[in-house]
N, C-alpha and C positions, 0 to 999 in steps of 0.2 A: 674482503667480505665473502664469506661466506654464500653458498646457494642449495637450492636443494629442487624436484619436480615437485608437482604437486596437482591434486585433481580437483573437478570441480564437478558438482554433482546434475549436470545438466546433458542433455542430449545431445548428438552431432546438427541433429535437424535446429534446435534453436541456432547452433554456432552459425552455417548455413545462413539462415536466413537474417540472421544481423549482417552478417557479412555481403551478403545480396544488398539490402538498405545502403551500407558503405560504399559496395561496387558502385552503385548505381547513381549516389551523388557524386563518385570522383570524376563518372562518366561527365554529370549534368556542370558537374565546373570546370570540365577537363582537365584534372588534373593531373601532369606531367610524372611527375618524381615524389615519391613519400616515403618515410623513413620506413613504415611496413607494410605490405599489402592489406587488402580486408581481410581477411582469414587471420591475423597475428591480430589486426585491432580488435577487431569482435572478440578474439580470445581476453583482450586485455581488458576489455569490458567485465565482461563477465566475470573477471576474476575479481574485481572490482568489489560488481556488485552481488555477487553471489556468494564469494569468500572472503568478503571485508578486505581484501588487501590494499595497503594506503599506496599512494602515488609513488613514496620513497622508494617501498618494497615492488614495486609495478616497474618503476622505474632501471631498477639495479638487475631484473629478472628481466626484462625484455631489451636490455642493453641500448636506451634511451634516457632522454634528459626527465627530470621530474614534469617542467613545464609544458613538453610534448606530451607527455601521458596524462596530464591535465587538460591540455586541449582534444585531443585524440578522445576523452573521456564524456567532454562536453557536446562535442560534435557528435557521437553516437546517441547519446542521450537525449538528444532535438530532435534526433529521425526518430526513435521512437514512441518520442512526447506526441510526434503528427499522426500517428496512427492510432495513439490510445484508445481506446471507447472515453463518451463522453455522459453527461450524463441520460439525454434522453435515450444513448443507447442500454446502459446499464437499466432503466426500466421499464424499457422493452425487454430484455431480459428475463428482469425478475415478475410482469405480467405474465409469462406463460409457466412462471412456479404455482404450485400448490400456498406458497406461503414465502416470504421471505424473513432472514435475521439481520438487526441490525446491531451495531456494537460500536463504542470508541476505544480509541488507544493511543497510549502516548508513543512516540518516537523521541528519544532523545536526541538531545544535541547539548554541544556548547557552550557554556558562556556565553553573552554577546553585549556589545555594548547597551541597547537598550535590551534588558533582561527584562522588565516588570512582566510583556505582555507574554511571554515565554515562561513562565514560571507556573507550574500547575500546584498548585496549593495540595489536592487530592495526593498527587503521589510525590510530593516534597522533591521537585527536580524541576529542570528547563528541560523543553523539549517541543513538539507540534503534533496539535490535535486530530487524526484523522477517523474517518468514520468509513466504518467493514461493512459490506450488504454477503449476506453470505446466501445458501442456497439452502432446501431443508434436508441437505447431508451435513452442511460444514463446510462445502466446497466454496472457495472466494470467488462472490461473481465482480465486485466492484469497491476501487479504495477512492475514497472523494480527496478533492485539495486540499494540501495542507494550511490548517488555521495554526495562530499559535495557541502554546501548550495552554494558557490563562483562558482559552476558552471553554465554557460548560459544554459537554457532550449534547447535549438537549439545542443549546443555542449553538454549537458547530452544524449540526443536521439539520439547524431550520436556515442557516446561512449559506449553506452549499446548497439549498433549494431540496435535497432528497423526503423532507416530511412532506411540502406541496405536489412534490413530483409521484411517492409512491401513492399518496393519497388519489390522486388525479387518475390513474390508473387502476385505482381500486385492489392497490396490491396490500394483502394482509402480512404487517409485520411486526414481528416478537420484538421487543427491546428490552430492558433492563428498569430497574426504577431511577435512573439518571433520568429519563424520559419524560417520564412523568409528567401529563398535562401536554403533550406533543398531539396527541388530539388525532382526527383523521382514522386510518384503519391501522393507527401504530399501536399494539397492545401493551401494556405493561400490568406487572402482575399489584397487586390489592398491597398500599400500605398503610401500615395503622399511624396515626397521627392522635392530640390532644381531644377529639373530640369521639375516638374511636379506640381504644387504646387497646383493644381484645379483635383478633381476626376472628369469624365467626369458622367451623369447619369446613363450610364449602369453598371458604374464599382460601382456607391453608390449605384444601384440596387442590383449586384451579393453578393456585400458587407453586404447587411439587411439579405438576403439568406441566406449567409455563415455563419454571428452571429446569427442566429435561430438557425442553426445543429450544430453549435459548445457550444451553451449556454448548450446544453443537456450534453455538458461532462464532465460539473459543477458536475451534480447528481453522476458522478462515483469518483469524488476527495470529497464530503460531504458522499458517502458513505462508503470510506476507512476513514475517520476520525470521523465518530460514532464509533470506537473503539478508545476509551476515553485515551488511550496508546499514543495516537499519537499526542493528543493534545500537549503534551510537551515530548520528552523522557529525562529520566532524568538517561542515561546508557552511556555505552563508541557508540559513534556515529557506530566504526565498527560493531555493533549488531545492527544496525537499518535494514540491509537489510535481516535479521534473521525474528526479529519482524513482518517485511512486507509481507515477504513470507510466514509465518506461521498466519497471520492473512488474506491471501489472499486462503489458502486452509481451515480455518475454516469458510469463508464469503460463497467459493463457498458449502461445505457441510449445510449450511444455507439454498442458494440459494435453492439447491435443495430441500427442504424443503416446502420451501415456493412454488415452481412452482408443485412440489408434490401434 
């Protein structure tokens, strides 16, 4: 088999500090002997889930079995599920916005034996529903649990609690017309239906507006899926909202990085 190096487009400070998480449980179970220190598994991680690489290919590059980089892979992914933001912190967040965006988006996956509730009619695939709150740049502040793919964007947001919660807080948020009828201070922009079937101009005016500020919530669903994981998960669908959260507290230790 063949090999080759290869980069991963993330900082030393994220590596670090996954790697602290790992030190610090091997400490709390004392564990003896491991096939790699934290520094190699955090690397193994991340290659994971930042450059899609499967277990096989993790496997044969770090000179370990598939089922050790499978476990090695789970076991990081728990430390950083406990520290995620949850959701009353994500709107505390978005109260001290000017405005927030909201959006859904599919995540693929696999086949699965029960497929019906995985099956998005919308974008003709399996896959699971999550919901984007983005910031009024584009910047992602928060990805909710994964529902499956069969759920409506409208009814994933009122299930994860985020329409009661942003409401509650008085936070004003753009949505899309999947919305629609979400009520509270979620806006969506004016659609003509059977009993309206002409927009008048001011409502195709507020409409041009509202797809400006809503286009930007694009950049927080393209930036949760530069982590090449997501492009397809190819795991049991109930670890996606593991995945998410755990790639949503390695994004923000980025973030701060970069605005550092």
């Amino acid at each position: 088999m063949l090999s080759y190096p290869a980069a991963i487009p993330l900082s030393t400070r994220t590596l670090a500090r996954l790697a602290g998480l790992i030190r610090a449980r091997h400490a709390q179970r004392r564990c003896r002997w491991r096939r790699m220190d934290p520094g190699r598994q955090a690397l193994l991680v991340l290659a994971h889930l930042c450059n899609g690489d499967t277990y096989a290919r993790l496997a044969a590059g770090f000179a370990i079995g598939t089922t050790t980089a499978w476990r090695y892979m789970q076991e990081a992914i728990d430390l950083l599920t406990v520290i995620a933001d949850d959701l009353d912190a994500c709107v505390g967040r978005a109260a001290r916005l000017a405005y927030a965006i909201l959006d859904g988006t599919l995540i693929p996956i696999d086949r699965v034996a029960d497929q019906r509730p995985y099956y998005s009619g919308k974008h003709r695939r399996h896959g699971v529903n999550v919901q984007v709150v983005a910031d009024p740049a584009g910047r992602l502040v928060w990805a909710s649990p994964a529902l499956p793919g069969a759920a409506h964007d409208l009814t994933a947001a009122r299930t994860t609690g985020l329409i009661d919660a942003l409401t509650c807080r008085n936070v004003i948020t753009f949505a899309d017309k999947g919305y629609q009828g979400a009520g509270g201070t979620v806006r969506t922009p004016f659609k003509r239906h059977r009993h309206r079937p002409q927009l008048s101009r001011r409502q195709k005016t507020i409409n041009r507006s509202h797809a400006r500020i809503r286009a930007l919530g694009e950049r927080a669903v393209a930036t949760l899926k530069t982590w090449k994981i997501l492009v397809k998960l190819r795991c049991c669908p109930r670890r996606a909202t593991a995945i998410v959260q755990a790639i949503l507290v390695l994004h923000t230790i980025e973030a701060t990085v970069i605005a550092g």
